[in-house]
Each structure stands twice: as structure tokens, then as C-alpha cells.
N, C-alpha and C positions, 0 to 999 in steps of 0.2 A: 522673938524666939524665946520660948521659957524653958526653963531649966534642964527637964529630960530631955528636949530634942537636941541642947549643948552636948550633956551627957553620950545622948548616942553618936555622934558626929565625934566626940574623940574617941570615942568607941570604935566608930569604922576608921580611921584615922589607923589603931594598932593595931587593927583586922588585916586590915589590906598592907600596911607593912609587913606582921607576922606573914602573911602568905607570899608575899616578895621575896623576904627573905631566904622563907624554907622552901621554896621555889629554884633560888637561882642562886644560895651563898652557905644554905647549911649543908656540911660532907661534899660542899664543891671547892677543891682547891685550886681550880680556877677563878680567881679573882680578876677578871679583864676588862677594862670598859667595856665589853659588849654585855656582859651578863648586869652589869650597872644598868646601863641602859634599856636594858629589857625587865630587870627588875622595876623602874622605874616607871615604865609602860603597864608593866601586869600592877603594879600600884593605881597607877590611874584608873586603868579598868573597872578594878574589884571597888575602889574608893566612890567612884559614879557612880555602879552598879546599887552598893550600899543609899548613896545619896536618894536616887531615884525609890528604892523602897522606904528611907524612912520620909522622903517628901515635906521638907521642912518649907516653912511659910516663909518668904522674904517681902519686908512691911517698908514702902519707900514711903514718906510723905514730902508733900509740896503746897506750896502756899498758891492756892488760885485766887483772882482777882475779880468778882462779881459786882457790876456796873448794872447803876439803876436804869431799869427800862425807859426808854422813850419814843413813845408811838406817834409817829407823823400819818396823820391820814388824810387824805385829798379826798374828793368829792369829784366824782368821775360820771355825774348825769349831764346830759345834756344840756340843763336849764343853765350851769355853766357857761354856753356858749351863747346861751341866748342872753344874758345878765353882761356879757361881754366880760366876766371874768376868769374867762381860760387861762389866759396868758398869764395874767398876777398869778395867781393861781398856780400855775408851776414854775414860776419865778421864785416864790414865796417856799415851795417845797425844793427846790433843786439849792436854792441857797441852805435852809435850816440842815438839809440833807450833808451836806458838804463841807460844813463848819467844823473844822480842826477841834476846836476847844468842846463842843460840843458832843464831838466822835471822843474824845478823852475820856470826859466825865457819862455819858450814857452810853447805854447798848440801843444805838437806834435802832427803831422798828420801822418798817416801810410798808405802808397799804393805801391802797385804794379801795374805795367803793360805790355801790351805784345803789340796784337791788339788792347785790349779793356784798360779801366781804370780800378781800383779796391781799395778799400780799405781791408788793410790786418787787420782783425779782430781776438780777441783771439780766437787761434784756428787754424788757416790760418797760410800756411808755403808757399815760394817762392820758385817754384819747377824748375824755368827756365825749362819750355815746355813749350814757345809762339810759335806759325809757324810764326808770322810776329810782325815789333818794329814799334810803332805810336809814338815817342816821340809828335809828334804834337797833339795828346791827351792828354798827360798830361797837353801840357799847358790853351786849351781849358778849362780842367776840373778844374784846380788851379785855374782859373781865376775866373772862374763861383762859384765854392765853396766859396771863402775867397774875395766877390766880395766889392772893393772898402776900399781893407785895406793893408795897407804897412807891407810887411813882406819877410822873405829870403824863399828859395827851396832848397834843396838839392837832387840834381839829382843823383844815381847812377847807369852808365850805360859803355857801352862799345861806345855809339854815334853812332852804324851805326843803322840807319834807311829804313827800309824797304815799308814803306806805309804813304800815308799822304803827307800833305805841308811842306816848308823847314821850319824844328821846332827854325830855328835861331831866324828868324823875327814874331813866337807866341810867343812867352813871353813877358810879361808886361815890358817893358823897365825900368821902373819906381821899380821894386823889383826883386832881385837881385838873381841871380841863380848860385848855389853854385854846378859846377858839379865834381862828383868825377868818375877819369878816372879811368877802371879798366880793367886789361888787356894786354899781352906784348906789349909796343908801339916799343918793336924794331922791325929796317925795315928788311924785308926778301925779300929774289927775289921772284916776285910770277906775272903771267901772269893770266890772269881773263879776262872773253866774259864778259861785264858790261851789256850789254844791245840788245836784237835785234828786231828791229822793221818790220814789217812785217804784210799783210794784212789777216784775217783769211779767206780768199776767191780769189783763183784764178780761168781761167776760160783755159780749156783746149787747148794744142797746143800753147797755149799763154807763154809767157816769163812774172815772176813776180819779180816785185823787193824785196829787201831784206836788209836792213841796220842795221850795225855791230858796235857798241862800245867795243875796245879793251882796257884797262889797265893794265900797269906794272907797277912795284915796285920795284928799286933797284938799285943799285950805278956804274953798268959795262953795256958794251952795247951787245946786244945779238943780235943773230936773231931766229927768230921761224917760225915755219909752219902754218897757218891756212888751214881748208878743210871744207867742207859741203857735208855730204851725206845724200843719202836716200835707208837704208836698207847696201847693200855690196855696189853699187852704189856710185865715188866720183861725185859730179855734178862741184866743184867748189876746186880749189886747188891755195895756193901764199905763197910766204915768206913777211915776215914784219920785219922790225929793229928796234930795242927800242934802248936808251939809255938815261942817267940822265936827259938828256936835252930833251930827245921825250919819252915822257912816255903816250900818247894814241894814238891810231889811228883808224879812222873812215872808214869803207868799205859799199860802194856800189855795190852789186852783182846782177847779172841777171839768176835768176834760171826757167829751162825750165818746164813748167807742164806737164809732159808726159802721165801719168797717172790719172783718176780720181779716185773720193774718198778720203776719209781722205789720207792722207800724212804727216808722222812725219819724220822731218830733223834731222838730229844730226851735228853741229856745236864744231869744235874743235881745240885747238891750242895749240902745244907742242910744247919747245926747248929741249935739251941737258941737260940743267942746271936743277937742284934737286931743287923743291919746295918744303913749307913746306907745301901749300893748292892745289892741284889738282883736288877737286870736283870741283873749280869754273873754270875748264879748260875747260869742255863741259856743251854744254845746248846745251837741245832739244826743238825745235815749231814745230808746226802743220798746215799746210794749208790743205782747204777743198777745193778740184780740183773738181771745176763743167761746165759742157758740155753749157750750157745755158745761156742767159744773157735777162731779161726782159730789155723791149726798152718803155719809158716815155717820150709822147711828151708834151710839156708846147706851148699851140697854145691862143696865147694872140695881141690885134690889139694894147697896148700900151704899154710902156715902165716902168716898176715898182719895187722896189727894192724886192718886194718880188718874183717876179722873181729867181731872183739870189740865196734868203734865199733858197727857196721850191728846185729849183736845187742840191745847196750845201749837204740841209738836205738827199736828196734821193740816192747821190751819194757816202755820205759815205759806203752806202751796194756796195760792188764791185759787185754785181749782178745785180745793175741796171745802165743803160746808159739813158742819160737825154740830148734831144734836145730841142731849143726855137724855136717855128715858129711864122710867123705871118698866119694869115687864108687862105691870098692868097698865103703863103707858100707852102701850104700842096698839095701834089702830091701823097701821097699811104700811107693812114692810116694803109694798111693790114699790116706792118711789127712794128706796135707798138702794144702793150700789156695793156699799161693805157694811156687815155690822160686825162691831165689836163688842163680842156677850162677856163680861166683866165678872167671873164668877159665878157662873151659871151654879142655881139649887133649883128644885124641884116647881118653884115660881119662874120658868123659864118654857116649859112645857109647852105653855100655847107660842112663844115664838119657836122654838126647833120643829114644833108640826104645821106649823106655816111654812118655814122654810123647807118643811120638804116635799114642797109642791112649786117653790117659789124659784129654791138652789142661789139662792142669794150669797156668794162669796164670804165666809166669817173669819175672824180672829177671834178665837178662845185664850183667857186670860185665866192662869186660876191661881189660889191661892189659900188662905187659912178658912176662908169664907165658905167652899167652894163644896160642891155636894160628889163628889167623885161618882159612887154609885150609880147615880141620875146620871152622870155625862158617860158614865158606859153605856148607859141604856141609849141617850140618844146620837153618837157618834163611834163608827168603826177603824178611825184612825191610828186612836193615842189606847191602849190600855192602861189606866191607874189603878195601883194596889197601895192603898196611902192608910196609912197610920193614921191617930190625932196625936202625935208628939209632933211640934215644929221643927224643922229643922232650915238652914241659911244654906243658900247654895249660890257658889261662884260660877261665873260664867268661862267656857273655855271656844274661842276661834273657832270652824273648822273652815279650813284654806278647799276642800275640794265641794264644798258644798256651787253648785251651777244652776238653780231657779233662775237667778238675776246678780246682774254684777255690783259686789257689795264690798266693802274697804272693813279693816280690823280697825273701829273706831277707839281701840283702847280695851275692849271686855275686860282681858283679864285683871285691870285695875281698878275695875268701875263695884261699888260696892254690892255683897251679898240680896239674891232676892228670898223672900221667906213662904216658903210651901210645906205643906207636912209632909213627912220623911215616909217614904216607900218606895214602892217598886213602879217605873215609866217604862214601857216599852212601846216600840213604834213598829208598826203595819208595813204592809207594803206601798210601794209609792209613794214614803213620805222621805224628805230631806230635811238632814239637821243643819243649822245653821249653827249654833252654839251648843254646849253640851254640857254639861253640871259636871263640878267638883263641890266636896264637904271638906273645908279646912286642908284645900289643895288635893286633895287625894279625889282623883277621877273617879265618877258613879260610871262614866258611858252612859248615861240615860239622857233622852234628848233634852233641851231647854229651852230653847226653839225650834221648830219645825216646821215641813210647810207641807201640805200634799198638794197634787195638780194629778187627779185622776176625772178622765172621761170630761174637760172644760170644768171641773169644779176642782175651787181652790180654795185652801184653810187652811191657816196659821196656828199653831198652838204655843205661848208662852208659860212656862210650868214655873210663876211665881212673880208673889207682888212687892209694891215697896218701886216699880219702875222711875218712879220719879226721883230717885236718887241719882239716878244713873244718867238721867239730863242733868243734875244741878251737877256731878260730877263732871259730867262732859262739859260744862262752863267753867266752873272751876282748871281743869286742866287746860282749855282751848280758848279762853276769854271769851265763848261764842256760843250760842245754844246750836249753831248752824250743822255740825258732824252730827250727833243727836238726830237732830229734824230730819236733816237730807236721810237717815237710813229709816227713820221712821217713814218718810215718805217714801222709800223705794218699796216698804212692804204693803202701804195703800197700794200702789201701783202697782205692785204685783196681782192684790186683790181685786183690782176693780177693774182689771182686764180677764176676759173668757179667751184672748187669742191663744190658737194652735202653737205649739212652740215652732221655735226659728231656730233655722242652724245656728245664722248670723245677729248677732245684736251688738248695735252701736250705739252710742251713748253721745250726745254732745249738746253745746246750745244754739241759739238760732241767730245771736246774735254776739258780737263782742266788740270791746271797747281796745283802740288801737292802745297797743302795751299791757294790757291784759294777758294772762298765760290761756293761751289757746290750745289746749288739749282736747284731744281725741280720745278715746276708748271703747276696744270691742272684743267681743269673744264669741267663738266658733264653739259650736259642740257637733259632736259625732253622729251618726245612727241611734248610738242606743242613749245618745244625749248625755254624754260624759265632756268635760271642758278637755278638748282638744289641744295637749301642748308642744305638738307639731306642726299645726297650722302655719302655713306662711300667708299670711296677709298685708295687702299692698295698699296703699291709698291716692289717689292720683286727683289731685286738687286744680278747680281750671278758675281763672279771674275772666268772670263775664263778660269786661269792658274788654283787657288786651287779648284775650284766650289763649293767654301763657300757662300751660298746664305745667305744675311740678310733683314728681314723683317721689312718695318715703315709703319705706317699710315701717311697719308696725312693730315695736318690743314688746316682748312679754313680760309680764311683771307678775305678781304672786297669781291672780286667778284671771287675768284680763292679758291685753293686747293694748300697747299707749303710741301714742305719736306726741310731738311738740310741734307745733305750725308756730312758733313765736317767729317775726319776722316779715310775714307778709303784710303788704300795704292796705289802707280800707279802701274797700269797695264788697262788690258781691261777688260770690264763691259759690262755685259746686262741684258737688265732688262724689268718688265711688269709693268704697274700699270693697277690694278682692278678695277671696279666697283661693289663693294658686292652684291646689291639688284638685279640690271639687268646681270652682269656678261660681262657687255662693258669693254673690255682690250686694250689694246696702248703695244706694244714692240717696243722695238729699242736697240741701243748701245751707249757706250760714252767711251771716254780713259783717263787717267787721264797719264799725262806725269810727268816724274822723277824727280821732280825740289824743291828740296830745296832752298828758296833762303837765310834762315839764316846761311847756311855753306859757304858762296860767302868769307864772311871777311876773312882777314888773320891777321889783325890787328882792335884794337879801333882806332875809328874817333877824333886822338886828337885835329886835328884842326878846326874843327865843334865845338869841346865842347868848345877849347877856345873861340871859334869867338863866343859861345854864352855869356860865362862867360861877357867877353868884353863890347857884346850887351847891358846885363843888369847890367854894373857896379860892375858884383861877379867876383871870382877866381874859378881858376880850380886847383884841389887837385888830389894826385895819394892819395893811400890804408893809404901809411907809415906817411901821414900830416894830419891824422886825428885829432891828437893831435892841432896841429894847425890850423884847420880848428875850433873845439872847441870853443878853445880860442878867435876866430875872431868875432863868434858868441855871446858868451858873454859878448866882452870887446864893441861888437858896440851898440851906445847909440840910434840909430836910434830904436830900438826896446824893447820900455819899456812898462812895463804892464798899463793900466788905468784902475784906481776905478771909477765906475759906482755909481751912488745914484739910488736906486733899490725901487721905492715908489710901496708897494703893498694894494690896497685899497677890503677891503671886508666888503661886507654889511652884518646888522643883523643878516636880514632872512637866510642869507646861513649859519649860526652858529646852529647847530644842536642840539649841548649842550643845546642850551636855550630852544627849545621844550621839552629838555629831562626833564629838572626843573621844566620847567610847570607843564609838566606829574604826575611830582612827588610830586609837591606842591599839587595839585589838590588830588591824590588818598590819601597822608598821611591825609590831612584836612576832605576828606571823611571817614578815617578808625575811626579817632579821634572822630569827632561826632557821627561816629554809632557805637563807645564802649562807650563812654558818654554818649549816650540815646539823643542825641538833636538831632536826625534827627524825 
């Protein structure tokens, strides 16, 4: 309290006596204890009343006692059960959990995890059924929770990892990760397919490759059989030789597509020699054999790095093939399906008067290069009024745009495209998809666009430099993959002439058991606006049992989603509904046999030390708990600190003192009207 608020409080102190007194004692010669005690009353009154308006601060403080964090986390996948380390496992965590001395000195944390992160709350038991291990979650999440304080972890897990970045190098280097290995680490002979990489799209009569990661485990040298078939079919058959000193091998295969339609391979390789893990002997993938290949020309008169991006991006879908031309290139548009005219200038001429006999679907790209003029003359979509001053322009969402269903990959963070600065305005039948700001301040002028009049379709993006905005999109996502997939939705847009659908669903044809199995679809209206009343229903049937199950659809920013996580592999087909119109979508999908938290045969002990190491902790088995304890609270690195805890609260929020008022007030009324002085 400082000085003047003393001040006024002996202030009101001789206020509210002055007014007591001249109240109930000056020119009264009655002097009786009743007038004392109603003076004393009307003192309290006037004395609160004064309180409450000058509202002085009352400052308590208190010593708090802030204990270093200690985060216990278990490992809640399944592979767990299969390593036969469940039980240690929550032995391991129900003891650490429960340690007196340990509850003193830390503020324990309690989580489990699997895929996701979790905290285990009373209540909550550790069931180990994860389908997939994120150690690389934990550390994400430890970090973030207990951000910007020194303290230990206690991991308990088996270390193999199934999803995510290598969890070595997430952990804070700086606090120390105390993992406890749980699990037989002894070595067995055991042969495992690790990996096969493979494209989900081949293309009929065609030969596709196929690449094979093999690992063993074990002290003698063997040799085994690998094969690849499909159905009774062997397509691919070799021996391989391991021994101590050659414990992987990499295969390159050439498998022929003979067939279309889905195609599920089964991959396999067995020796002579007794394992003690054999699920991880076979694994099955899926190529989707198509007769077809859309053909992309990029017809550009100069040389640019986005070039090569826009190629790259569109070539990931093995369904598309991607040529560069220049304009005096071009000798027969008829065998391409989209072009992408890259800055069209007046050397463009003889392709837009072929294409308009030909209506060959385009994406127009322009930019500093770009002859505006000329592309009024040969297009009635985009009107450009452009300047020669450059100007940068950001990209902004827009959420109601409905051509085709499309995700907010990040724009507004993705850097500036460079166009010369004027006036874009857009026709009828065209949709923006993005829309330009200059140094955040919205033009409204399109940035993207699409039109779909009369089966003809074209794209207009209003500036170049795109190649930034894939390296960005890596940068941010460690993946070119968000990028590509929307660059491919706008081939795809292009290189179909279909009528629009009310109904469009989205999904794959095939999936790997533990895989997120989502759905998505969107309804449009009459006048082809995204409908966000639709109720749409999906009703899923399993071929072999023909147990159908029923979900409804969520809505989410511009789409309809479902989550099928959950169901077993085999073959599926299924309808989704529209309730109000009765508009339905069928198709099929398969979910392939793949466990992958049965692969281990053993915990990852040299992962978990290499992380131990990383972050300057130990790695402990089940039976060093005792010792691990002990390490914990004999290190002086992690001591509690007392906090000075100043809590200040003003008059007015004292409650109590209205309630005095109240009462001063009605007693001093009661008193005079049974005295008769009122």
C-alpha cells in the first residue's frame, strides 16, 4: 500500500467518525448505549462505503515450491505384446510411478503413447493396442509441455519405431533421456522383407519396377529363397546369402503388368532355418495396372526454373507423362491431353489457333515474360490490364471455391509470385481458387482460376517464381508430397471433359492395415454451389462376412470426411448417400494384411542407447530400476525452487465487506424503528 492510499484510509477513519458523531452525540443529550451503538453501526457503514471507493490493493505473498518435471512415458503399441514385454513394462512404470522419494523430489508426468501422445489420467490403463510407435511424438510433446526447463524423461519402450522422424536427434540434447529397454534383446535368427518400395500405378504391357529391403539377424550364414507372386503366379524367384558380416540386401526387380486393375503381390522369403518371427517373412503391395497415360505438354519460348518444378510435380502420378517444347516445337497437339502454355507472347499464335479447333484443355501461366495484349486477343476468360512495373503478390485461400476438392496447403505462408502490377479481372464461369494480396492488403483480383464452360476447361495462374512455393512446401512439410498431390488435382481437373456431378468422392483403392483410412466427398446443388446441408451417409460391406457398417459423413472446411480406421483386411464395397436427393457414389477398396508392429523380433537396443548417449542419460533393462532411482535422486542437476508468490487483491472484490454493510445498515435500521427514532 503506498502512502496516499494510508493517507486516505485515516481520512475515512475521521469522516465516518465525524459523521457518527454529528449524527447520534452533537446537541443530543441523550447519551445511552443505544445511540453508541448505532453510532457505531453508522461508523461501519460510512467507513466501508469510503473503503470500497478508494479500493485499496491488499498484497499477500507466499513461498511456492516448484519441483523438477519428470515425465514417465510407456509405449502403448502393440509390438509390446508381441516382444512379450507388456507386463515388465507396467511393472517398470507402476513402480517409478509410485516411489515416495521420487513423488518428493519430481512433479511426475504420466503418458502413454502409441501413434498419438497421451496423458494417462486416473482412470486410464495402458492397454498396448497402438497399430503404429511415434517415439518422435513424445519428444515433440515433452518439449512443448515442460518448454524451456531442465529436467530428465524416462522412456519406456521396446525402441522400434514405426512412423515419424528418427526420434534420436528429437530430443532436447540439453535433458537427459533415461530409456528403459524392455524386451528379450537376445539375438535370434530371424529374416524380415524391411521395406518395399514401389509405385502405386503401373501402366499396362509395361514392365514396373520394384525395390526390396531385406534384413537378417544372426550369427551363421545361410542362404534363402526370395519370390514375388501374384495370386498362384510366380512373377520373380532368387536365392540370397546372409551372413554375420552381410546382414542386408537390396533387390531391384522388373515386374511385368500383365493384367489390369488392382493387382496385390505377395513378397516372400524363407530359409531351412526355424524362426522365432515369421509374420515379418511376407508382405503384401498393391499396384493399380492402368491401360492409359495422360500426355502434358509445357510449351514455354524461355528457359525457367519453374519449368522443371511443374514437370517434376506432375510426374510424380505415374499416370502422367510430361514433355518441354518450345512453340516452334510443337508439330501435333492432337496426342496431348493438358497443355501448359508457360508465358505465352505473340510466338504462341500458331498453338492457340490449333487449339481452337482442337479445345485441348490449358493451364496459362504468366508472368514478367508474358505478352498480356496477345493473350487478350487469344482468350475471353481472364481480362489483363498490366503495367511494365513488377510487382510480388501473395496468395490468399478461398474456402468456397467447388471445381474439385482441394486442402489450404499453407498459401498464405508460401512465398510471393512476381507479375507486373495491374488490373485482373475475371469473366463469367470462371472460379478463383487463390486470390492476390500486395504486402497483405487484398487486390481481389484472381490468382488462380479455373473456368469449365461448355466441357472446356482452363486454369489461369497470374504469376511466376512457382518453384518457390514447392521448395517451401518441403521446407515446411519435410515432403514435396502436399505440393504435388494439389498440382496433380489441377492436371486432373484438366484432363477430364466429364459433366459435372452432384456427388464426388475421393479415396484409394487400396490400403495397408493401420493406415488412416479416410474417406472424402462433396455434394453440390443445382446451380453447383458446395452444399453445406447435405447429409451424407456411407454404408460399408466386407465381401467375405457381408457385415455391412454404417457412419455418417463430417463436414470439414469444403468437403464431407469419414475415418474407417478399424476394420479388418480384406475386400470392401461400399455406397455413400445423399439423404435429401438420394445422389449415391459406389465403388470398392482393399485393405491389405499388414501388420507392421509384428515385423520386430527383437527391442531396438541400439537406437535407445544412441539416444541415451545423445542426451547425456543411461539406458536401463527392467532389473536397474532400483538404480536408475537412485541416479535420479542422487543428481543435483534437479532441485526444486521456491517461488515468492505475490497475490494482490483489491477491496471491491472482498465480498465480505458488502456483506457488513448490509448488515450494519439493516441492524441500525431495526434499532431505531424499535426505539421509535425513526
Amino acid at each position: 500500500m503506498n502512502t496516499s492510499t494510508i493517507l486516505l484510509l485515516i481520512l475515512s477513519v475521521f469522516i465516518a467518525a465525524g459523521i457518527s458523531f454529528f449524527q447520534y452525540f452533537y446537541k443530543n443529550k441523550n447519551n445511552a448505549k443505544t445511540n453508541l451503538l448505532l453510532a457505531f453501526l453508522r461508523f461501519i457503514t460510512i467507513f466501508g462505503l469510503l473503503l470500497l471507493l478508494i479500493n485499496p490493493i491488499m498484497s499477500r505473498s507466499t513461498l511456492e515450491t516448484i519441483k523438477t518435471p519428470l515425465p514417465i512415458v510407456v509405449d502403448n503399441s502393440s509390438s509390446m505384446v508381441d516382444l512379450k514385454a507388456n507386463v515388465s513394462a507396467k511393472e517398470v512404470y507402476e513402480k517409478l510411478a509410485s516411489n515416495s522419494d521420487l513423488k518428493n523430489k519430481f512433479d511426475i508426468q504420466s503418458y502413454k503413447f502409441d501413434s498419438d501422445f497421451q496423458s494417462i489420467e486416473n482412470g486410464d490403463e495402458v492397454n498396448f493396442k497402438g497399430i503404429q510407435t511415434n517415439i518422435d511424438e513424445v519428444a515433440k510433446n515433452i518439449k512443448s509441455i515442460n518448454k524451456n526447463l531442465v529436467f530428465p524423461t524416462v522412456l519406456i519402450s521396446d525402441g522400434n519405431q514405426t512412423s515419424g522422424a528418427d526420434y534420436v536427434f528429437q530430443f532436447d540434447v540439453n535433458n537427459k533421456v533415461y530409456p528403459i529397454v524392455v524386451g528379450d534383446t537376445t539375438t535370434y535368427l530371424d529374416l524380415k522383407i524391411n521395406q518395399i518400395n514401389v509405385n502405386k500405378y503401373a501402366f499396362h504391357k509395361n514392365k514396373f519396377p520394384v525395390e526390396v529391403f531385406l534384413q537378417y539377424s544372426g550369427t551363421k550364414s545361410i542362404t534363402a529363397n526370395f519370390s514375388i507372386s501374384n495370386g498362384n503366379t510366380v512373377l520373380s524367384k532368387q536365392s540370397i546369402s546372409f551372413s554375420p558380416s552381410k546382414k542386408s540386401e537390396v533387390l531391384n526387380i522388373l515386374l511385368p503388368a500383365d493384367k489390369t486393375g488392382l493387382q496385390v503381390f505377395t513378397a516372400k522369403i524363407l530359409s531351412l532355418e526355424n524362426e522365432k518371427n515369421t509374420y515379418n517373412n511376407v508382405k503384401k503391395f498393391a499396384v493399380q495396372i492402368i491401360d492409359q497415360k495422360s500426355e502434358v505438354a509445357i510449351i514455354s519460348s524461355i528457359n525457367h526454373p519453374d519449368l522443371g518444378a511443374i514437370k517434376r510435380s506432375i510426374e510424380t502420378n505415374a499416370q502422367r507423362k510430361v514433355t518441354i517444347l518450345k512453340p516452334n516445337q510443337v508439330s501435333e497437339l492432337s496426342k496431348y491431353n493438358v497443355l501448359i502454355l508457360y508465358q505465352p507472347t505473340a510466338d504462341f499464335k500458331q498453338v492457340f489457333d490449333a487449339n481452337k479447333n482442337l479445345k485441348i484443355n490449358s493451364f496459362i501461366v504468366t508472368g514478367n515474360s508474358t505478352n498480356f495484349g496477345f493473350l487478350n486477343q487469344q482468350q475471353d476468360q481472364i481480362d489483363f490490364r498490366m503495367s511494365t512495373q513488377k510487382e510480388d503478390y501473395l496468395a490468399n485461400f478461398k474456402s468456397d471455391f467447388n471445381l474439385f476438392a482441394t486442402d489450404n496447403i499453407g498459401f498464405e505462408n508460401f512465398p510471393p509470385l512476381e507479375n507486373p502490377y495491374g488490373t485482373i479481372s475475371a469473366k463469367e464461369n470462371v472460379s478463383v481458387l487463390l486470390s492476390s494480396s500486395i504486402r497483405n492488403v487484398e487486390t481481389n483480383f484472381p490468382f488462380l482460376a479455373f473456368s469449365d464452360n461448355q466441357g472446356k476447361r482452363n486454369a489461369f495462374l497470374m504469376g511466376e517464381n512457382i518453384w518457390k512455393w514447392r521448395a517451401q512446401s518441403f521446407v515446411d512439410k519435410k515432403s514435396f508430397d502436399e505440393f504435388d498431390v494439389f498440382i496433380d488435382k489441377i492436371i486432373q481437373f484438366l484432363a477430364s471433359n466429364d459433366s459435372k456431378k452432384s456427388l464426388i468422392v475421393n479415396h484409394e483403392r487400396f490400403y495397408n492395415s493401420g493406415d488412416a483410412l479416410e474417406i472424402t466427398a462433396q455434394y453440390f446443388n443445382k446451380n453447383y454451389e458446395f452444399d453445406e446441408k447435405a447429409r451424407l451417409t456411407i454404408a460399408v460391406t466386407n465381401a467375405k462376412t457381408k457385415q455391412v457398417k454404417r457412419y455418417d459423413l463430417l463436414k470439414t472446411t469444403n468437403s464431407f470426411k469419414v475415418n474407417l480406421d478399424g476394420l479388418v483386411a480384406g475386400n470392401y464395397s461400399f455406397t455413400v448417400k445423399e439423404l435429401n436427393s438420394n445422389a449415391s457414389y459406389s465403388s470398392t477398396f482393399e485393405i491389405l494384411d499388414f501388420d507392421i508392429e509384428k515385423q520386430f523380433v527383437n527391442p531396438d537396443l541400439a537406437k535407445l542407447k544412441q539416444l541415451a548417449s545423445q542426451t547425456k542419460g543411461t539406458a536401463f533393462v527392467p532389473n536397474q530400476i532400483d538404480e536408475l532411482i537412485k541416479q535420479l535422486l542422487s543428481n543435483q542437476e534437479y532441485k526444486a525452487i521456491q517461488k515468492n508468490v505475490v497475490t494482490k487483491t483489491p477491496f471491491i472484490d472482498w465480498v465480505w465487506l458488502l456483506v457488513l454493510i448490509a448488515i450494519s445498515l439493516a441492524a441500525e435500521w431495526f434499532i431505531r424503528k424499535y426505539n421509535g427514532l425513526l
